[in-house]
C-alpha positions as CSV (number, residue, x, y, z in Angstrom):
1,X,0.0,0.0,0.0
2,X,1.4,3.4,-0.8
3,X,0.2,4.9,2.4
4,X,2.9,2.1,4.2
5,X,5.4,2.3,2.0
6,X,5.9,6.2,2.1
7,X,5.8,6.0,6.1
8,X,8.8,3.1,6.2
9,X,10.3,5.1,4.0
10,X,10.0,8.4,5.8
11,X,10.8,6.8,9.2
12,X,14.0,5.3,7.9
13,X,15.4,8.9,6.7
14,X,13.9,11.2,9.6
15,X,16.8,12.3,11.1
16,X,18.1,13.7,8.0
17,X,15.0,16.3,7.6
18,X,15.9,17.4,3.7
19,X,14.1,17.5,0.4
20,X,15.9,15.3,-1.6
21,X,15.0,13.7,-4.7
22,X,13.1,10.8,-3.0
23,X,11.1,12.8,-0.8
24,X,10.1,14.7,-3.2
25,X,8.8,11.6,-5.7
26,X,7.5,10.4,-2.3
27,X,5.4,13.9,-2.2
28,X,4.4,14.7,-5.2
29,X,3.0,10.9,-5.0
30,X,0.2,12.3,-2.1
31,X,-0.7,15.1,-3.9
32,X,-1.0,13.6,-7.5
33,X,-3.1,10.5,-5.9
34,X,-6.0,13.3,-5.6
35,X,-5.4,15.6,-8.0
36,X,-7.7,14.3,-10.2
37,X,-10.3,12.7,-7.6
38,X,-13.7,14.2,-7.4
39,X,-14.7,11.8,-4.5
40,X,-14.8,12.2,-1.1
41,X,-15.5,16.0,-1.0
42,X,-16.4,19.0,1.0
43,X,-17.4,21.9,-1.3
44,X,-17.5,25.5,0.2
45,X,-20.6,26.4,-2.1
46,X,-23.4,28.8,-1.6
47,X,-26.1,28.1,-3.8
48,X,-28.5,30.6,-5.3
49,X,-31.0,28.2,-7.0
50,X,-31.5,24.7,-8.4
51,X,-29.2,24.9,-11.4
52,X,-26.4,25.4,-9.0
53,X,-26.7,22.1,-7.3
54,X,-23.9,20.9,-9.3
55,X,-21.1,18.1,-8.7
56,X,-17.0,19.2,-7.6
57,X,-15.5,19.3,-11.3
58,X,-18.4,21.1,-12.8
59,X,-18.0,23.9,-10.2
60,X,-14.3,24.0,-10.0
61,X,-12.7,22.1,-13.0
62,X,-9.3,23.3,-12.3
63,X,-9.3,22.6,-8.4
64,X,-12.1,19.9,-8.0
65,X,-9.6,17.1,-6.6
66,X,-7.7,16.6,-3.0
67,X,-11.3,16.6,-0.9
68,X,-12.2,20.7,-1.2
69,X,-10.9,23.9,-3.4
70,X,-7.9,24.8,-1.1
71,X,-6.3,22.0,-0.7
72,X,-6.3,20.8,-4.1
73,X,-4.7,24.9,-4.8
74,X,-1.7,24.2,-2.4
75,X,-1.5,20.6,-3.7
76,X,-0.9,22.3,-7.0
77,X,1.7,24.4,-5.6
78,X,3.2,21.5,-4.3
79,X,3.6,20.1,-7.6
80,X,5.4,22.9,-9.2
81,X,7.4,24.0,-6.1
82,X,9.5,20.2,-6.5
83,X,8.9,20.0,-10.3
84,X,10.9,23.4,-10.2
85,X,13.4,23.1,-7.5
86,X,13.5,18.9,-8.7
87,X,13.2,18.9,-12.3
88,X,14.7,15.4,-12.9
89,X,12.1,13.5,-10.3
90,X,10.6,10.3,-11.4
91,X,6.8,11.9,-11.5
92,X,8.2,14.8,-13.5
93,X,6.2,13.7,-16.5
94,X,2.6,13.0,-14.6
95,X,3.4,16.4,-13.0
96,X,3.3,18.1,-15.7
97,X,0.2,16.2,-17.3
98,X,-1.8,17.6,-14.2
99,X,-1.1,21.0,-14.7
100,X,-1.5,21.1,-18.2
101,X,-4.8,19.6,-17.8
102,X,-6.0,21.8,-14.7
103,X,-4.1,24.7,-15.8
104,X,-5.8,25.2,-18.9
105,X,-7.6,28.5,-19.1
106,X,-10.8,27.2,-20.3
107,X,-10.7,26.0,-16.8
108,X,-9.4,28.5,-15.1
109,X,-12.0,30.9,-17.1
110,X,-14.9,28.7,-15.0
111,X,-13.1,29.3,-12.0
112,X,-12.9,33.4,-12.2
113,X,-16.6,33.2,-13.2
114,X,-17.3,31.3,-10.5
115,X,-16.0,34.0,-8.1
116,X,-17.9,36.8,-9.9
117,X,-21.3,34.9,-8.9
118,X,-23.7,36.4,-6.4
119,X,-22.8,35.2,-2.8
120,X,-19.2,34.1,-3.2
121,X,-17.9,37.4,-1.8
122,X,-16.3,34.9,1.6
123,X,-15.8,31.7,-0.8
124,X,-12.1,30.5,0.4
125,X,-11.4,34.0,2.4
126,X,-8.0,34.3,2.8
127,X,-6.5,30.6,3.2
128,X,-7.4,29.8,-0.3
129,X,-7.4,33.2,-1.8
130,X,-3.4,33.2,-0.2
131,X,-2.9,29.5,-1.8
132,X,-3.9,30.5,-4.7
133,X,-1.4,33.9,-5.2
134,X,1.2,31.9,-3.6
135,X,0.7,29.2,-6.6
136,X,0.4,32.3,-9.1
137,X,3.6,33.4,-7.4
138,X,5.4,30.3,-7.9
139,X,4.9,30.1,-11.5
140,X,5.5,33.9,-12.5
141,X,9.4,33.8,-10.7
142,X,10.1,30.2,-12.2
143,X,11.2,30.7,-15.8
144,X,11.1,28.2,-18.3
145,X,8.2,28.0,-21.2
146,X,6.1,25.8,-19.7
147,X,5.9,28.0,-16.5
148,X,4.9,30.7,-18.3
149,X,2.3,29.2,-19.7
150,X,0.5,27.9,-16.7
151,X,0.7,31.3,-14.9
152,X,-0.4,32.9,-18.4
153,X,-3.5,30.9,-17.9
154,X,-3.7,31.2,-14.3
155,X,-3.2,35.2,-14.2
156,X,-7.1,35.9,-14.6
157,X,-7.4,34.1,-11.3
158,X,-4.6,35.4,-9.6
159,X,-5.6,39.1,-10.3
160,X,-9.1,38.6,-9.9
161,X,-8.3,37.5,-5.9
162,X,-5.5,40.0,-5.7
163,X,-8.0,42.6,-6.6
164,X,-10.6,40.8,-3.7
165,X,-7.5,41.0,-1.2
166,X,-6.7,44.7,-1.7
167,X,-10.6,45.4,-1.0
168,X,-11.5,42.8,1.8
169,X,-7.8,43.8,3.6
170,X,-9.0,47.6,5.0
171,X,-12.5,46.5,5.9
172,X,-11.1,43.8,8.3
173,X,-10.4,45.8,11.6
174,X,-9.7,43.3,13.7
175,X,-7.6,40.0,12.8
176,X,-8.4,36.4,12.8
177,X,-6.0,35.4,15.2
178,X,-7.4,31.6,15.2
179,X,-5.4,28.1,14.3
180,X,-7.1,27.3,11.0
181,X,-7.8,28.0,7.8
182,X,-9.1,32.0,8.3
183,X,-5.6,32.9,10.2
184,X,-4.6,36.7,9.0
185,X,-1.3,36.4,9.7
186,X,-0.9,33.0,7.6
187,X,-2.7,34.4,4.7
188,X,-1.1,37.6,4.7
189,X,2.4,35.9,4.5
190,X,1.6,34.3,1.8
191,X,-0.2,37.0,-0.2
192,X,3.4,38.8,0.5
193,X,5.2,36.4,-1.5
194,X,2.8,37.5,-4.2
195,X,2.7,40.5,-3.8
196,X,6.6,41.1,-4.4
197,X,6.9,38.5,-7.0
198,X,4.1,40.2,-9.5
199,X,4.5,43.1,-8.2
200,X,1.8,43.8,-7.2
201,X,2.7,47.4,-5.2
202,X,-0.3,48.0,-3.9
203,X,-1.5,44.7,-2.9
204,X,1.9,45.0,-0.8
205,X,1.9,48.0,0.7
206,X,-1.8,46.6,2.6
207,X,-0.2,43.8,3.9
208,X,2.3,45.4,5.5
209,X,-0.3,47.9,6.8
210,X,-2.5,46.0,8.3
211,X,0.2,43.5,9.9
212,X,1.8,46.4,11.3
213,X,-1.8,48.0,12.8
214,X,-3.1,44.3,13.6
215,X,0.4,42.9,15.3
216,X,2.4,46.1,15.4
217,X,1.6,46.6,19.4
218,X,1.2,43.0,20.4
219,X,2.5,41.9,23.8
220,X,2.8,38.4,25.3
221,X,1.5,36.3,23.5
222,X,-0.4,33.1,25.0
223,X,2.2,30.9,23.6
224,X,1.2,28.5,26.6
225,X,-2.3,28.6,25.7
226,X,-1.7,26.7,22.2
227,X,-3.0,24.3,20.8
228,X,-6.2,24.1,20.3
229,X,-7.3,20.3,19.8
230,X,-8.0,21.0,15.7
231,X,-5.1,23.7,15.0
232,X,-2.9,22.9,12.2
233,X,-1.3,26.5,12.5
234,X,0.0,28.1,15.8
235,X,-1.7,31.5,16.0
236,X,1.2,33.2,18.5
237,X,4.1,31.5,15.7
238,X,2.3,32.6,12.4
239,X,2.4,35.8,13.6
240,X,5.9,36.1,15.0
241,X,7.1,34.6,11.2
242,X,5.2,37.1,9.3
243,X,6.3,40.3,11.2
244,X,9.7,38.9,11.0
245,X,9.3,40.0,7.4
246,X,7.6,42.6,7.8
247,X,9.8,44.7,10.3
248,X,13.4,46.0,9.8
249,X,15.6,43.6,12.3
250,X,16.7,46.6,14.5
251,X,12.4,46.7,15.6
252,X,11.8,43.2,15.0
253,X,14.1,41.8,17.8
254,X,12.3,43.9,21.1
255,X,9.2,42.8,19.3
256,X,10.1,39.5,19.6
257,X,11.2,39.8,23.0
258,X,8.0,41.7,24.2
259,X,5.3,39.2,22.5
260,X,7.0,35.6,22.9
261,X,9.9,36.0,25.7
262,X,12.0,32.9,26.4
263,X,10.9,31.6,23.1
264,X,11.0,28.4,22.5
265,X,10.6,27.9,26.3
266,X,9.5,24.6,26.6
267,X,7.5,24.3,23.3
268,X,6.1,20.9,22.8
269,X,4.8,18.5,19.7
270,X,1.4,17.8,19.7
271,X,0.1,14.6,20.5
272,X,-2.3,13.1,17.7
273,X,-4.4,10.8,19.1
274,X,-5.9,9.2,15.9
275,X,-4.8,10.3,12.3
276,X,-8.2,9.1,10.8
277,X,-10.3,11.9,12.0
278,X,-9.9,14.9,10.2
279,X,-9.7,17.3,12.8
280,X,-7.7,15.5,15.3
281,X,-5.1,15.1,12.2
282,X,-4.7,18.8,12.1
283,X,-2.2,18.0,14.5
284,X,0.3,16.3,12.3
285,X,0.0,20.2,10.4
286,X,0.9,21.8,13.4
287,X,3.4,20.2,14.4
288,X,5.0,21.2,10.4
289,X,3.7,24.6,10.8
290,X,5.2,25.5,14.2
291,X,8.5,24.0,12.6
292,X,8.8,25.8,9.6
293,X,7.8,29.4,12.2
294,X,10.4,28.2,14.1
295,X,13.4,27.7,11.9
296,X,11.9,31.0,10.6
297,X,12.3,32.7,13.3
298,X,15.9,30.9,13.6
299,X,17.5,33.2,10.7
300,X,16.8,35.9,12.3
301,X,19.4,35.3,15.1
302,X,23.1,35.3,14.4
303,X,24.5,31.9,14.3
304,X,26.1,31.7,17.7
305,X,23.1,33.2,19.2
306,X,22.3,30.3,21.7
307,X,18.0,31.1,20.6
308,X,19.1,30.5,17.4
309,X,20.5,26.7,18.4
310,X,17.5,26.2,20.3
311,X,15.0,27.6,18.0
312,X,16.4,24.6,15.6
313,X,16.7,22.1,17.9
314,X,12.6,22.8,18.3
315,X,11.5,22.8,14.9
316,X,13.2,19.2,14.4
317,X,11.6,17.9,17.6
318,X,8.1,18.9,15.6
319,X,9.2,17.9,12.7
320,X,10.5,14.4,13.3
321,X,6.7,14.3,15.6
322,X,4.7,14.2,12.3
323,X,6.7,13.5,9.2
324,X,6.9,9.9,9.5
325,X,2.8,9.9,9.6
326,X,2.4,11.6,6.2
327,X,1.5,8.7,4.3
328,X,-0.5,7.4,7.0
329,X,-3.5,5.3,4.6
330,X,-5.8,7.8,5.8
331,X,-7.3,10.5,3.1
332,X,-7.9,12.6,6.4
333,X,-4.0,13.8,6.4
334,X,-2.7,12.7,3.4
335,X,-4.5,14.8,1.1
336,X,-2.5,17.9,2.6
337,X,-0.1,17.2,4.7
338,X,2.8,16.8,2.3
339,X,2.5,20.7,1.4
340,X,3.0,21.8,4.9
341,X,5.8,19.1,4.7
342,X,8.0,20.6,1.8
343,X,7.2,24.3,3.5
344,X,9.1,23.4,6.6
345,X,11.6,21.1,4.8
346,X,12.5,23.9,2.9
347,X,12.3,26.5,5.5
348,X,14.9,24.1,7.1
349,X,17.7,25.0,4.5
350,X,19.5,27.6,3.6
351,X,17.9,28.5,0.2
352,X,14.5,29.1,0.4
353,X,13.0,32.0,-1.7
354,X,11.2,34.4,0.5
């Protein structure tokens, strides 16, 4: 069974915690599995009549597959992130048959319409709206012809929830400081990365307003309070990595020291009780999530700072907690998982592109 075979092989190479050529066939594998299945699925679908009562693909035919809309979005970025950064990997050729066949802009035309529909004003507001500009950002900074074809196709998209963001981003006074999908300071880092990669000036210059009037005067953060038993994202780290980019290092350090002091203190994985049930799973996410914050946060110490050793020493206790259970047999995790597995595996080395 695939679901075995990825875990022996993940639990054999733990320790070393790198991307290499077999984790990422081993990756891409989760995220192509679904890519093109309709069935089980959990649409986020308003509908204004009969007509719309319509199945996963006919509603979204570019991102109908990996159980709802966002997940299947960052399961494409998956595939182009190690396609890019792996280009000799053994599912090269079935990556590319996915995008080419989701990334088509008859299909991506169906999507944009879709968002122009009455009632769809909140439909995937901001984790899949982030996803999807993070994807869009992927393809416009990787350079090759067939890269510039898929984010020629998926542009109409990309500007289409750029333009949403720039709107929605001033009429949100307070933030979602939660640890799922609607977390502010997890969609906002994201939307960043598009933002400077399109440029998109404008769209960048609200992000870094409203993190800095949303975060700007934040003080002790309840660190000790987290997590919450469905969080895949840990509300107090998410926002510590994103006004790490946000703020110059000279205001970023007391700001750091005021809102998580004695970081990582005694920071802990999360137990997950039973990876078939898709909210206790979350868990597994976390675990990745804090990780990636953490060796995030890491850079932003000198490299005989002793946070800086401990920081690491952290993120690989919560890394080595869930990246064995990837592949676990269960849809549940392993529909997504593998994304939030390659974010922290490359926030782990030394050349990830911010």
């Amino acid at each position: 069974m695939l679901g075995l075979a990825v875990a022996a092989s993940l639990s054999a190479q733990e320790a070393d915690l790198s991307l290499t050529d077999a984790a990422a066939d081993r990756f891409a594998a989760l995220a192509l599995k679904c890519a093109r299945q309709e069935y089980p699925n959990k649409l986020d679908h308003v509908m204004n009549g009969a007509g719309e009562v319509q199945s996963p693909k006919a509603l979204h035919p570019a991102f109908y597959g990996c159980f709802d809309w966002h997940s299947s979005v960052h399961g494409h970025w998956m595939l182009v992130r190690l396609l890019r950064t792996h280009p000799d990997m053994a599912k090269a050729a079935e990556i590319r048959a996915v995008l080419d066949e989701n990334l088509a802009p008859e299909r991506i035309a169906v999507e944009v319409a879709y968002l122009d529909q009455p009632n769809r004003r909140s439909f995937e507001r901001t984790y899949g709206w982030a996803w999807l500009l993070k994807l869009a950002a992927e393809l416009k900074t990787w350079h090759t012809p067939d890269a510039r074809r898929w984010s020629a196709a998926l542009q109409p998209l990309a500007d289409r929830i750029a333009v949403a963001y720039r709107d929605f981003l001033p009429k949100q006074t307070y933030p979602i400081r939660t640890g799922v999908h609607p977390n502010s300071a997890f969609g906002l880092d994201l939307a960043l990365d598009y933002a400077k990669a399109a440029p998109d000036p404008r769209l960048e210059a609200a992000i870094l307003e409203r993190a800095q009037a949303w975060f700007g005067r934040d003080r002790r953060g309840p660190l000790a309070w987290e997590p919450g038993g469905e969080d895949f994202l840990s509300p107090c780290l998410e926002e510590a990595a994103l006004m790490a980019r946000v703020l110059p290092r000279n205001r970023f350090g007391p700001w750091l020291d005021a809102f998580l002091p004695g970081l990582p203190g005694l920071l802990a994985p999360a137990v997950v009780s039973d990876r078939t049930d898709p909210k206790i799973v979350h868990l597994d996410g976390l675990n990745l999530s804090r990780a990636r914050a953490l060796y995030d946060l890491a850079r932003t110490f000198g490299p005989r700072d002793p946070r800086r050793t401990a920081l690491i020493r952290t993120a690989n206790r919560h890394a080595r907690a869930s990246l064995p259970h990837l592949a676990s047999g269960s849809y549940e995790g392993e529909h997504w998982l593998a994304t939030f597995a390659v974010r922290m595996l490359e926030a782990r080395g030394t050349g990830i592109n911010r």
